[in-house]
DOVEX-357951 format. One line per field, with one value per residue: residue in one letter; x, y, z of N, C-alpha, C in turn. Coordinates in pm, whole numbers. Example, Ala and Ser with C-alpha at 12.3 -4.5 7.8 and 13.67 -1.06 7.14 Angstrom:
residues 2
residu	c(A;S)
nxx	c(1319;1285)
nyy	c(-569;-225)
nzz	c(780;708)
caxx	c(1230;1367)
cayy	c(-450;-106)
cazz	c(780;714)
cxx	c(1320;1290)
cyy	c(-330;3)
czz	c(780;787)
This chain:
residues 285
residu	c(X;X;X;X;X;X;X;X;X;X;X;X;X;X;X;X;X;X;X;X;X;X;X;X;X;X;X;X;X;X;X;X;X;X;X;X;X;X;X;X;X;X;X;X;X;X;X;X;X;X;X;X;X;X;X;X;X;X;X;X;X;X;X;X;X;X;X;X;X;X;X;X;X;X;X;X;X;X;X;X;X;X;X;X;X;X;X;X;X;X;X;X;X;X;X;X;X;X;X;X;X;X;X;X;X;X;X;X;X;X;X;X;X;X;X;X;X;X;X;X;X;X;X;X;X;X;X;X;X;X;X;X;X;X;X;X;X;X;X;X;X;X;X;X;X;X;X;X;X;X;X;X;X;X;X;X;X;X;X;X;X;X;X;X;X;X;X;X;X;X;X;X;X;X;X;X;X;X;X;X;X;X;X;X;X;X;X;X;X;X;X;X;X;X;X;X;X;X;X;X;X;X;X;X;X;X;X;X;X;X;X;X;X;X;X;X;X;X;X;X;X;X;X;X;X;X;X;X;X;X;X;X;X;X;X;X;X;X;X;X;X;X;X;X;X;X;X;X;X;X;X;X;X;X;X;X;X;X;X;X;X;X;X;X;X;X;X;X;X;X;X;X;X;X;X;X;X;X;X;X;X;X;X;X;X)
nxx	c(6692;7017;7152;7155;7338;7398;7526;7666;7716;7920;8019;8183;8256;8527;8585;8369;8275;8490;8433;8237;8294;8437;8262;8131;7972;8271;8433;8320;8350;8222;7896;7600;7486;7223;7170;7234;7201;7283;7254;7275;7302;7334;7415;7393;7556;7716;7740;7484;7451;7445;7211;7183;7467;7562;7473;7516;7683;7620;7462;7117;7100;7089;6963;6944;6822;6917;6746;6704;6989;7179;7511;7582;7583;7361;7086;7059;7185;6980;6774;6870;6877;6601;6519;6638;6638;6650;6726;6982;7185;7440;7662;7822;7876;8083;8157;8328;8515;8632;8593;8730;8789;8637;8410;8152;8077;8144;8056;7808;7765;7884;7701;7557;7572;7504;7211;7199;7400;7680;7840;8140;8409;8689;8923;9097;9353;9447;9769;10104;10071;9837;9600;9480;9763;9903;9768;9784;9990;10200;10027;9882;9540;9674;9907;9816;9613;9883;9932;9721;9753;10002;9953;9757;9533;9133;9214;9340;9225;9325;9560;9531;9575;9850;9891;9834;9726;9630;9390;9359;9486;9544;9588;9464;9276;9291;9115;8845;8708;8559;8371;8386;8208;7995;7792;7471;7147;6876;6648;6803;6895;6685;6595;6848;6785;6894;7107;7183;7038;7070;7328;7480;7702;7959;8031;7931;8099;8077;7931;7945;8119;7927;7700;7793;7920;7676;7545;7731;7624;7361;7131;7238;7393;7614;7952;8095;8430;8572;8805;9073;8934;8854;8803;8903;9029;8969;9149;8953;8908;8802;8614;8739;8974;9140;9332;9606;9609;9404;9317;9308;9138;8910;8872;8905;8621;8433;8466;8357;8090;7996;8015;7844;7584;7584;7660;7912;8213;8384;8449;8657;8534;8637;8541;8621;8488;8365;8601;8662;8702;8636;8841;8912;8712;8649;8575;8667;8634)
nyy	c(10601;10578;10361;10090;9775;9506;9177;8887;8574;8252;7945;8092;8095;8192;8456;8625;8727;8909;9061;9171;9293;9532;9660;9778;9969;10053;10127;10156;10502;10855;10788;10714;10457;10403;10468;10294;9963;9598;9332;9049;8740;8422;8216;7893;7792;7563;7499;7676;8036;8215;8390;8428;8471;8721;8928;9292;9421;9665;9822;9722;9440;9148;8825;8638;8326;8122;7847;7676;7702;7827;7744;7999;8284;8500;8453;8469;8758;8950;8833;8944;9266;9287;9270;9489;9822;10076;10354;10405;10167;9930;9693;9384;9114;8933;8827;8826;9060;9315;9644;9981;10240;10471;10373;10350;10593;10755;10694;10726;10965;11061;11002;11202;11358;11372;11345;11057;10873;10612;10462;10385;10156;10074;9802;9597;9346;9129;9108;9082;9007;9012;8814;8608;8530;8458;8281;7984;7961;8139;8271;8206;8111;8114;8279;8521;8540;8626;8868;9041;9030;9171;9447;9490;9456;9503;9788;9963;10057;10166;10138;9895;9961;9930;9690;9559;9455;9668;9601;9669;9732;9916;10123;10385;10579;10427;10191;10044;9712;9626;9689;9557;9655;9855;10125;10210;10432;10289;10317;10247;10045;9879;10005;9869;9603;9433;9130;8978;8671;8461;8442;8169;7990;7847;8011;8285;8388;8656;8775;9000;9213;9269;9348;9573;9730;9727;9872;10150;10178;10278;10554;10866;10850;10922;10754;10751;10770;10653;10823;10650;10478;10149;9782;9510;9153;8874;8579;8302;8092;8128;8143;8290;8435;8200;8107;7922;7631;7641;7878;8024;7851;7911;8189;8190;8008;8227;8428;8313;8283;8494;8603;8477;8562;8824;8905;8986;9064;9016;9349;9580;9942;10204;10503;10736;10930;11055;11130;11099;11213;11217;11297;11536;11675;11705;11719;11552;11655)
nzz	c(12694;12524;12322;12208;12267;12088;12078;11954;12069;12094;12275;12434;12666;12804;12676;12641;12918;12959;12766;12808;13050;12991;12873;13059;13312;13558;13371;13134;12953;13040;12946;13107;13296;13272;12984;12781;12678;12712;12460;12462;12247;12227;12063;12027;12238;12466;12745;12775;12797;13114;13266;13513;13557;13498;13663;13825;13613;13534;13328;13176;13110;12897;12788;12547;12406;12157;12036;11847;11685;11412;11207;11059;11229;11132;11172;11421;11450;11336;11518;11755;11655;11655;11928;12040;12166;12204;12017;11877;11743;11852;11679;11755;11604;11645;11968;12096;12153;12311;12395;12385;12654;12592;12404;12383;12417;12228;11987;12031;12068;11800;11640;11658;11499;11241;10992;10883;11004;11005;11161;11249;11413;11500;11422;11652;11685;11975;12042;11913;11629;11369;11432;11251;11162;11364;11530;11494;11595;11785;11966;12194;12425;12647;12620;12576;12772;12979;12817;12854;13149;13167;13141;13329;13308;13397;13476;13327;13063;12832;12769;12600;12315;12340;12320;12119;11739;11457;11263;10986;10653;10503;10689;10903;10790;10522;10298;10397;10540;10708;11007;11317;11564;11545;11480;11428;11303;11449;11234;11002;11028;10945;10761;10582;10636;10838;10867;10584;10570;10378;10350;10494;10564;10795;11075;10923;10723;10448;10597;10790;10694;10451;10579;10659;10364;10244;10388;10354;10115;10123;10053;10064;10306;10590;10628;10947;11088;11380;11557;11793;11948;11968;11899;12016;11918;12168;12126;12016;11882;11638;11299;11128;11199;11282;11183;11052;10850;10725;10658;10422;10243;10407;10319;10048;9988;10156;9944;9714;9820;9937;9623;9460;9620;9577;9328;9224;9285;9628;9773;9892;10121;9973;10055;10261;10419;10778;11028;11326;11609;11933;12205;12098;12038;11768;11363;11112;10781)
caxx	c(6802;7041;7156;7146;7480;7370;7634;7647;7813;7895;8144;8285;8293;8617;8576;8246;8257;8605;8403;8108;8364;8455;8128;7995;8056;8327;8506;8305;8305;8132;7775;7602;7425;7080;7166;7265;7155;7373;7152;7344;7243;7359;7363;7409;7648;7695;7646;7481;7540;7353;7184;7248;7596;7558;7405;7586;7771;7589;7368;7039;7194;6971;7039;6837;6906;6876;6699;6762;7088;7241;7625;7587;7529;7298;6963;7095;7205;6849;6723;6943;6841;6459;6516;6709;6497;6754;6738;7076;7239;7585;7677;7905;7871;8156;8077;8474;8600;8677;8615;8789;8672;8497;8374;8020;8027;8188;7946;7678;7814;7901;7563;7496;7681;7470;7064;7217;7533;7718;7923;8277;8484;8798;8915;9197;9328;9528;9903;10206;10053;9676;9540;9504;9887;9977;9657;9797;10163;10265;9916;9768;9471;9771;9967;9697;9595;9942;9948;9626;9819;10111;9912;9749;9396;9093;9255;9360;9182;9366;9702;9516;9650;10010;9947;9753;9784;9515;9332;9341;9640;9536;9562;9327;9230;9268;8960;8741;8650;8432;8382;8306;8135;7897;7678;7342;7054;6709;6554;6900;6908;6521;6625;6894;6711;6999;7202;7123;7026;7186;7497;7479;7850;8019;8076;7831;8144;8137;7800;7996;8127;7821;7620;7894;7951;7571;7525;7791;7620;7253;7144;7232;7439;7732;8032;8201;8513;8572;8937;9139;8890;8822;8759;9001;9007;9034;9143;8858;8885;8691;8636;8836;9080;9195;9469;9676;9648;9257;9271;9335;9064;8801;8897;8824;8509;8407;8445;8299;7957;7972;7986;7677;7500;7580;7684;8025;8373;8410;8532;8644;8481;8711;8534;8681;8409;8445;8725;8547;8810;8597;8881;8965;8567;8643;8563;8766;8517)
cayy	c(10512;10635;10296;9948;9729;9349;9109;8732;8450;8081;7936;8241;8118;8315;8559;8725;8825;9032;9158;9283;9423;9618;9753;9826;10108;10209;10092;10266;10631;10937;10782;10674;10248;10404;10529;10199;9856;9496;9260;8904;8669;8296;8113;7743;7753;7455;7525;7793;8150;8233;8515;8458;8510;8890;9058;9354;9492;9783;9801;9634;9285;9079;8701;8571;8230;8066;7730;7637;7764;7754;7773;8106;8408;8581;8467;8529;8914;8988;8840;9086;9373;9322;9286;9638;9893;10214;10424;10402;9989;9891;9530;9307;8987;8840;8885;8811;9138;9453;9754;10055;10276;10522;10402;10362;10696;10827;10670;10807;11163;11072;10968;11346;11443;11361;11264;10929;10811;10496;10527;10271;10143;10016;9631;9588;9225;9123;9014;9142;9004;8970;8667;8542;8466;8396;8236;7888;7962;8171;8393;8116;8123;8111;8423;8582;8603;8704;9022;9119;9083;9277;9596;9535;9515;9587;9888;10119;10007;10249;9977;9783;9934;9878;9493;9500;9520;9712;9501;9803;9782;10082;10222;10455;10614;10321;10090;9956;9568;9640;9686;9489;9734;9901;10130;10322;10470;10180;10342;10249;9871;9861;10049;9782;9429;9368;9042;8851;8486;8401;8410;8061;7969;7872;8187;8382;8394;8755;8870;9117;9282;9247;9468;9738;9730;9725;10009;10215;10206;10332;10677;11001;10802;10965;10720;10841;10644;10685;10794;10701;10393;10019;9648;9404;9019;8787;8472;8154;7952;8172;8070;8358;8471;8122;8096;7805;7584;7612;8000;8049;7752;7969;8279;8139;8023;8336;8499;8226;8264;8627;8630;8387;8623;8949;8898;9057;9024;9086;9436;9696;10024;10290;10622;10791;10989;11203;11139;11166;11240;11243;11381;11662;11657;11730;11588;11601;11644)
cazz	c(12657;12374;12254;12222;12198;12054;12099;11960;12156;12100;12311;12446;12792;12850;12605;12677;13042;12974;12691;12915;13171;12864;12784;13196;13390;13528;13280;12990;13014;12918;12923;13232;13302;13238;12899;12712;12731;12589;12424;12432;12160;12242;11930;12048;12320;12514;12837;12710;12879;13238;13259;13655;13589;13458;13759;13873;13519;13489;13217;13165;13029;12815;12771;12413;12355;12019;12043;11733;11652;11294;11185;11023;11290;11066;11197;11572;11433;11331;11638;11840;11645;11709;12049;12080;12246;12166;11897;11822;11788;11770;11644;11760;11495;11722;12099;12180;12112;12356;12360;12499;12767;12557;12242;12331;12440;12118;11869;12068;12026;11672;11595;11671;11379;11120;11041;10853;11007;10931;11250;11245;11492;11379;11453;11646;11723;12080;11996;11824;11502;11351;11470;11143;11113;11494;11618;11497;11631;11936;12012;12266;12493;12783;12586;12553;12918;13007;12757;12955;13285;13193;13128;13406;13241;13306;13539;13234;12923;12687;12705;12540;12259;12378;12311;11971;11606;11407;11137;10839;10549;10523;10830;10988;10676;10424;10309;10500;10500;10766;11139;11425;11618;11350;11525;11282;11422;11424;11074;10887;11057;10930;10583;10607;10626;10902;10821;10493;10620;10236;10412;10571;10587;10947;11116;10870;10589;10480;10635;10841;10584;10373;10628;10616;10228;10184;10498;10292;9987;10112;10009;10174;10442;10601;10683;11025;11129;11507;11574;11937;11998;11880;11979;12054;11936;12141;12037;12090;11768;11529;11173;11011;11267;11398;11112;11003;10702;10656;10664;10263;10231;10413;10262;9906;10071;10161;9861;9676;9894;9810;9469;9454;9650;9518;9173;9215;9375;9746;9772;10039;10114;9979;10135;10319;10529;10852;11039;11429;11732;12054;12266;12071;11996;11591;11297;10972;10669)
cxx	c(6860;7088;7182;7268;7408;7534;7602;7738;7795;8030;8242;8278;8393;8577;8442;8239;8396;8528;8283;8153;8394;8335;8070;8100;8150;8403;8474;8294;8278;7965;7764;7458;7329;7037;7173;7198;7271;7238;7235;7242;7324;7351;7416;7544;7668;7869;7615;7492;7373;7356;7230;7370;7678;7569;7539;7653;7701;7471;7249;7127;7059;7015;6905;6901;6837;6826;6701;6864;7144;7410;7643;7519;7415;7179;6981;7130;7056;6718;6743;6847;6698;6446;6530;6575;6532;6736;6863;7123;7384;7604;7786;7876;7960;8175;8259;8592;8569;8688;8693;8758;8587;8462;8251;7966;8070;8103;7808;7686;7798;7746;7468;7460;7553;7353;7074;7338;7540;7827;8025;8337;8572;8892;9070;9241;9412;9662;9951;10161;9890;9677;9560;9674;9947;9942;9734;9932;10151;10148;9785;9671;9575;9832;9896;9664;9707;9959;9879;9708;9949;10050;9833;9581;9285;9131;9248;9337;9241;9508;9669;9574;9830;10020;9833;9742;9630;9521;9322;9493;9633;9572;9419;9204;9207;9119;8946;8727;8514;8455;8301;8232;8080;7753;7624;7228;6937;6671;6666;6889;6788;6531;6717;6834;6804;7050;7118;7135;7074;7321;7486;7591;7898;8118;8046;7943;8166;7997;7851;8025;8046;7728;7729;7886;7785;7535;7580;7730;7416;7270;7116;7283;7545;7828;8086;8296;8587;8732;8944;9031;8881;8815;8889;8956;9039;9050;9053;8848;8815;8720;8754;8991;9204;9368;9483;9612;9482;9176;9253;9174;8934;8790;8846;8678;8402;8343;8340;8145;7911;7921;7828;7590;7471;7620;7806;8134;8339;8537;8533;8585;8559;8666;8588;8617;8480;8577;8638;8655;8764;8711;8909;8855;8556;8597;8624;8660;8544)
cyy	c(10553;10509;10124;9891;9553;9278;8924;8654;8345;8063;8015;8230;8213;8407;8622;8773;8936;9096;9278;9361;9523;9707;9803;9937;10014;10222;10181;10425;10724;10885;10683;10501;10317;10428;10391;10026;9727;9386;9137;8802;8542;8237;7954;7717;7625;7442;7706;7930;8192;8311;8550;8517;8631;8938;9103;9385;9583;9804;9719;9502;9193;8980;8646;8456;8134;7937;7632;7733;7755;7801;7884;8214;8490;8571;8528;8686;8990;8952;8987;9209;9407;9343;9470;9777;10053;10263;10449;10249;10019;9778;9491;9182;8891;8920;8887;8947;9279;9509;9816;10118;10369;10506;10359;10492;10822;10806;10698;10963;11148;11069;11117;11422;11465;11321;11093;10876;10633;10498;10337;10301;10082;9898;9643;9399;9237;9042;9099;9140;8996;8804;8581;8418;8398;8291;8082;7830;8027;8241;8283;8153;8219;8283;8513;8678;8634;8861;9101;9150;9174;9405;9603;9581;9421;9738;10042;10053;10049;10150;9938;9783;9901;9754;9430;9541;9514;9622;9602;9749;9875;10199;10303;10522;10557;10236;10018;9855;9568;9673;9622;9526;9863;9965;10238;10334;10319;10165;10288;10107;9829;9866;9909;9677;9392;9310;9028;8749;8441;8354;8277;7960;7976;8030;8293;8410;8558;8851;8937;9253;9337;9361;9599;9786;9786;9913;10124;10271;10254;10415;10780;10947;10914;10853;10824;10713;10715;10681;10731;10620;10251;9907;9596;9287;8947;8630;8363;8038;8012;8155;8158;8449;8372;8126;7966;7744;7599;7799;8053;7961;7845;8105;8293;8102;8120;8423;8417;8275;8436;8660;8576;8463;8763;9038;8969;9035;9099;9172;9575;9841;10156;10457;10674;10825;11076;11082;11182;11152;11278;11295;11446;11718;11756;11676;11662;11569;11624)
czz	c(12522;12293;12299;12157;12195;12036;12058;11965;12095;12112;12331;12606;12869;12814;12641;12784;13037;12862;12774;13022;13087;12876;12863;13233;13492;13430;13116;13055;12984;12899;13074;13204;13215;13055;12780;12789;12632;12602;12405;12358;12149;12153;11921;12178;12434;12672;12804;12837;12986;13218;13427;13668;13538;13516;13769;13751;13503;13455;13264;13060;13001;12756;12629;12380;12239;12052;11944;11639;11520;11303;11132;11147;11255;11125;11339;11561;11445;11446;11726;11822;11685;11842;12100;12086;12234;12013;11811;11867;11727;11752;11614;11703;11580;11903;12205;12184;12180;12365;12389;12508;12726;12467;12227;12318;12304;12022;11938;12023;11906;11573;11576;11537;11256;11098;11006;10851;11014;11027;11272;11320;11431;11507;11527;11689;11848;12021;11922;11694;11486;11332;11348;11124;11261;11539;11654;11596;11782;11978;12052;12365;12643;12801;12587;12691;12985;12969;12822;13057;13284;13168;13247;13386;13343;13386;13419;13091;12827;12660;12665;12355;12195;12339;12235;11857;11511;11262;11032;10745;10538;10588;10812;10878;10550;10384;10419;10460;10563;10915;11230;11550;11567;11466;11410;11361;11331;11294;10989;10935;11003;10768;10562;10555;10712;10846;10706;10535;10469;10330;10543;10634;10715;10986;11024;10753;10620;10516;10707;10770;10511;10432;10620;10493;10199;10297;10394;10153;10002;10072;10123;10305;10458;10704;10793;11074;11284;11563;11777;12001;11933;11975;11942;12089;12020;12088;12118;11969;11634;11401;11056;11079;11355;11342;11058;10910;10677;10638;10524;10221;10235;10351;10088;9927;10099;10042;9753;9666;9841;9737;9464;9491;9582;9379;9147;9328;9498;9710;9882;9964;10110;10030;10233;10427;10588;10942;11227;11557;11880;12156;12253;12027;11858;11479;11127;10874;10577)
């Protein structure tokens, strides 16, 4: 098995089975069922998520459900990761978000690259605008599931970026905040400490980030940032993508929780790294 994808849910009734059609064969491609496994991590869902209602995606599928759930993700992350049985993990922190069709099979390759990669996927959201600013306004559950049907998804996964706007100011090459599909081989999630449980804040605040920023700054890592793939939000209510008048609120919040923890301003990850192009199988150094 080359890797383990952990995934944590709550209240993702919609959202999680289009994410797992995402992530199964035939849909992913370039690596075959036996090779990967998804580790689902339930963190209070109510009715929480059947494992009955998996069979048949592919993969070994693995239902962990929190029993005592808290408002911060963080203890449910570090669940995940113990679970994971692969030598290489990728981590989804939010379980609502999409891949496309080869980007498990690219951060497997990428993982090749290097003995201590730091391997990034890059965020994209669903909608003309980032969630953040629409979510509250025109980028509804309803709109939502039309944009899907006009491409015609999950048929040709690569539209998906026809009808979504990448989360970077940067662009492709700009700082990093972080990524929502963050795969490192076992010994670096171990070197690591996974999540910080500090970060106790609804919807874990900026423990996403926090493992990137902190990933970034081990020794002898090599950032790779994975061109010509990424995840796609969608929208379910989430604490930092929903928008409208309480988005500035949590944002201060955030940083706030941060600081407290790490004795310094939340700040992005200006490296640069490689540069990793699985269909032209290059990598810019």
């Amino acid at each position: 098995m080359a890797a383990s994808l952990v995934l944590v849910s709550f209240q993702m009734q919609r959202e999680l089975p289009r994410t797992l059609v995402s992530l199964s064969p035939p849909y992913q491609r370039g690596i075959a069922p036996a090779d990967y496994e998804i580790i689902i991590v339930d963190n209070g869902s109510v009715p929480p998520v059947d494992p009955a209602t998996l069979d048949g995606q592919g993969p070994d599928v693995i239902v962990e459900t929190v029993e005592k759930p808290t408002v911060s993700p963080a203890p449910a992350i570090n669940r995940g990761l113990r679970l994971a049985r692969a030598p290489l993990i990728g981590l989804w922190v939010d379980a609502a978000r999409m891949a496309s069709p080869g980007l498990v099979s690219a951060c497997v390759k990428a993982a090749r690259l290097h003995p201590r990669p730091v391997i990034a996927t890059f965020n994209y959201h669903l909608g003309r605008r980032l969630q953040y600013f629409s979510a509250a306004e025109e980028h509804t559950r309803e709109a939502e599931d039309a944009l899907l049907a006009s491409i015609g998804w999950p048929e040709n996964g690569e539209r998906l970026f026809e009808i979504s706007t990448l989360d970077a100011k940067g662009g492709l090459t700009g700082p990093m905040i972080e990524s929502c599909a963050l795969f490192m081989p076992r010994s670096l999630w171990d070197e690591l400490g996974g999540a910080d449980e500090a970060f106790v804040s609804p919807g874990g605040g900026a423990v996403n980030p926090d493992i990137f920023i902190r990933a970034c700054e081990l020794p002898d890592v090599q950032l790779i940032r994975i061109l010509g793939q990424g995840t796609f939000h969608q929208v379910h209510g989430g604490v930092s993508t929903s928008g409208g008048a309480g988005l500035m609120e949590a944002g201060k919040a955030m940083s706030r929780e941060y600081f407290r923890i790490r004795g310094r301003p939340f700040s992005s990850v200006r490296t640069l790294g490689w540069l990793y192009d699985p269909a032209s199988k290059t990598v810019q150094r």
